[in-house]
N, C-alpha and C positions, 0 to 999 in steps of 0.2 A: 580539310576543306568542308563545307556547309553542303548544305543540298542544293545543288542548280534546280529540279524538278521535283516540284512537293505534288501531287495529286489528294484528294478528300474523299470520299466517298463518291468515286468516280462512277457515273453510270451512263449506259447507253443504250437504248429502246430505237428499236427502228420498224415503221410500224407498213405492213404491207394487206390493203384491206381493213377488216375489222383483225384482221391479226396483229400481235403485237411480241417483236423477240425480240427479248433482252440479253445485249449481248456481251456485254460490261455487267458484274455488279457489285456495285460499292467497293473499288477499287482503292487499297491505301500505301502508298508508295514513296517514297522519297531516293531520288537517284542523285548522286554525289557530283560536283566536277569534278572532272577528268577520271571519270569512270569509264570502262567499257561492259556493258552490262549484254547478255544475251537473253532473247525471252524466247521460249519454248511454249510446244503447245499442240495438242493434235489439230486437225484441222477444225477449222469451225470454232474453238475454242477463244478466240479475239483477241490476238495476238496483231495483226494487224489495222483493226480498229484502234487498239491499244495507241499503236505509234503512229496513225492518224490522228490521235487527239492531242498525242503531244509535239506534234508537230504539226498545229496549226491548222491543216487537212479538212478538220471535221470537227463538230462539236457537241461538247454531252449533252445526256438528257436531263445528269442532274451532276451534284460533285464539282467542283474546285480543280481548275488544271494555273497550277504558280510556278514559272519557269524565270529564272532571275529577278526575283521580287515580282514579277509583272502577270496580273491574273489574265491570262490570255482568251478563256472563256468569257470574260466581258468586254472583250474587244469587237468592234463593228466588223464586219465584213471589208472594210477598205483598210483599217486600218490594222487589223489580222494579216490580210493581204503583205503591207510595208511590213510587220513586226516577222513574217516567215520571212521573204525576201533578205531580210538582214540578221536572222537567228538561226536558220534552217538548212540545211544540204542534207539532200535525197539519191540514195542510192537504190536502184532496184535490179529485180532478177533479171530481166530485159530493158539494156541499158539505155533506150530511150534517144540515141543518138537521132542526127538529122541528118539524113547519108548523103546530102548532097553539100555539105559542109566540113571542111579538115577536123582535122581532132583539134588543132589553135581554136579554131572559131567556134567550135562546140565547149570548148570550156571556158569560153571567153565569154556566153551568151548573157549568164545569172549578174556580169558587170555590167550587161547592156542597161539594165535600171540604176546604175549608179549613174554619178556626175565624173567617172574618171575620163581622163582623156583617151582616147583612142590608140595613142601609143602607149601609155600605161596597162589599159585592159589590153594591151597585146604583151606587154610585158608580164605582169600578173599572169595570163594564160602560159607563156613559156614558162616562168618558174613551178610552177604548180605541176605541167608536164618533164617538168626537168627532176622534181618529186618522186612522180610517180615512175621514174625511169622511161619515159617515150621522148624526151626530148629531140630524138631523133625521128621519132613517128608524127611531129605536127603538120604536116602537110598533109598526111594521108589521109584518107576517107574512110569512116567507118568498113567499108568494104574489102576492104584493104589490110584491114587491121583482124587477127586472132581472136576468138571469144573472152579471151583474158585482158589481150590490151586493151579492147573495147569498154571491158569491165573497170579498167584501170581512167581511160580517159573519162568515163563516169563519174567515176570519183573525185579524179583532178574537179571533174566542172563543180563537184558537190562540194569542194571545202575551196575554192578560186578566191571568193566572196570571204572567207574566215568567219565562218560562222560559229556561235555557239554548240550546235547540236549536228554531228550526224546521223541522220536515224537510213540503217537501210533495213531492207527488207526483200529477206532472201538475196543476199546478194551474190552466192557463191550455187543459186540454182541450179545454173543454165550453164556452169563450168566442169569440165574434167577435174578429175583431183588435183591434178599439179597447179595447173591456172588456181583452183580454189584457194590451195595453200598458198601461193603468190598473192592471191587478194587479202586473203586475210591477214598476212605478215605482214601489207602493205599498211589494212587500218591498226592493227597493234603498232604501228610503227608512229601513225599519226598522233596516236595515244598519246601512247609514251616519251616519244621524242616535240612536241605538237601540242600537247594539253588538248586536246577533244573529247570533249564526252563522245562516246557511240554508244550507241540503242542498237540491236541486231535482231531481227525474226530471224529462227533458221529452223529448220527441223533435224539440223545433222547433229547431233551430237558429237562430230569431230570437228564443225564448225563452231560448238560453244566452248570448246576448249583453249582457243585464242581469246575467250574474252576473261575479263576478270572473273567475273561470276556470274549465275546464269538463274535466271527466276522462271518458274513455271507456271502455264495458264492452263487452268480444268474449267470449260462450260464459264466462260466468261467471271472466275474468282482465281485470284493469285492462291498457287498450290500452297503456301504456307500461313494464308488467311484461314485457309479450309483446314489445316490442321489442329492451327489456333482454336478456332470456333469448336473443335470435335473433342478439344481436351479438355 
């Protein structure tokens, strides 16, 4: 397979005052379909700017972001908007549910911008929870539900849509080991069985062992750019 996500000389400056930190620099990347890739990093290192930019989130200061032929850095602000909506599923450490809504209707939400009909996006939301093993859990309310299942209906709502990319980030933070290991078996499973790319922040090193391969971020440069440069 080709590279889904080519990045160039990826940079990003964020400037607070007459200060200016660069948080990104010159970033050179190409990520494969149906890869699951993990990126590493002490903290502060841009690891999650990283997967803000390629996912739509945020935009560089300088550098080239080309995700399916489509250079996504020259895209308008509305129309960025539509192209994550239909390329993107976001999974984070804190699963962002809306606790006065079931686990159906929380991974049913990312259809509400489609044109499907209302029984369809409820069917869509069952199968995706029938995926992620809660099929039994759709009525419940976030409160209701374990730190894992939560974490799990997150997910459903993040890939409901069949998107290109899921990028989470930190996604196994906020879980005991066992839940972790269940989450991540769950996206290896999307992978491999699913065809999805994943992009993963994590700091565990037992959580980058579920993915294919695992790339490192030092002070805003890819650890094997800095090696390159030093030989």
């Amino acid at each position: 397979m080709g590279a889904l996500v080519e990045l160039q000389n990826l940079s990003k400056i964020y400037e607070r005052g007459r200060q200016k930190i660069e948080v990104l620099h010159h970033v050179q990347l190409d990520i494969e379909q149906g890869d699951f890739m993990a990126l590493m990093g002490p903290s502060g290192s841009g690891k999650t700017t990283l997967l803000n930019l390629i996912g739509g989130l945020d935009s560089p200061t300088d550098g080239s972001i080309t995700i399916g032929g489509k250079r996504i850095d020259r895209l308008s602000e509305g129309a960025l908007a539509r192209w994550r909506a239909s390329n993107v599923g976001f999974v984070f450490q804190f699963y962002n549910l809306l606790p006065m809504l079931s686990a159906r209707r929380n991974v049913e939400l990312p259809l509400l911008l489609t044109r499907l009909s209302a029984a369809q996006r409820k069917r869509n939301a069952a199968v995706a929870l029938e995926l992620v093993g809660l099929a039994d859990r759709a009525a419940h309310k976030p409160s209701e539900l374990s730190g894992g299942q939560q974490q799990r209906v997150a997910i459903a709502r993040a890939f409901v849509s069949d998107p290109t990319l899921l990028m989470c980030d930190e996604p196994t933070g906020d879980l005991d080991r066992q839940s972790a290991a269940e989450v991540l078996t769950l996206l290896q499973q999307l992978n491999r069985d699913h065809g999805k790319t994943i992009i993963m922040v994590t700091h565990d090193p037992k959580a980058a062992e579920f993915a294919k391969h695992t790339l490192h971020l030092d002070k805003g440069s890819l650890a094997e750019q800095l090696q390159q440069a030093a030989s």
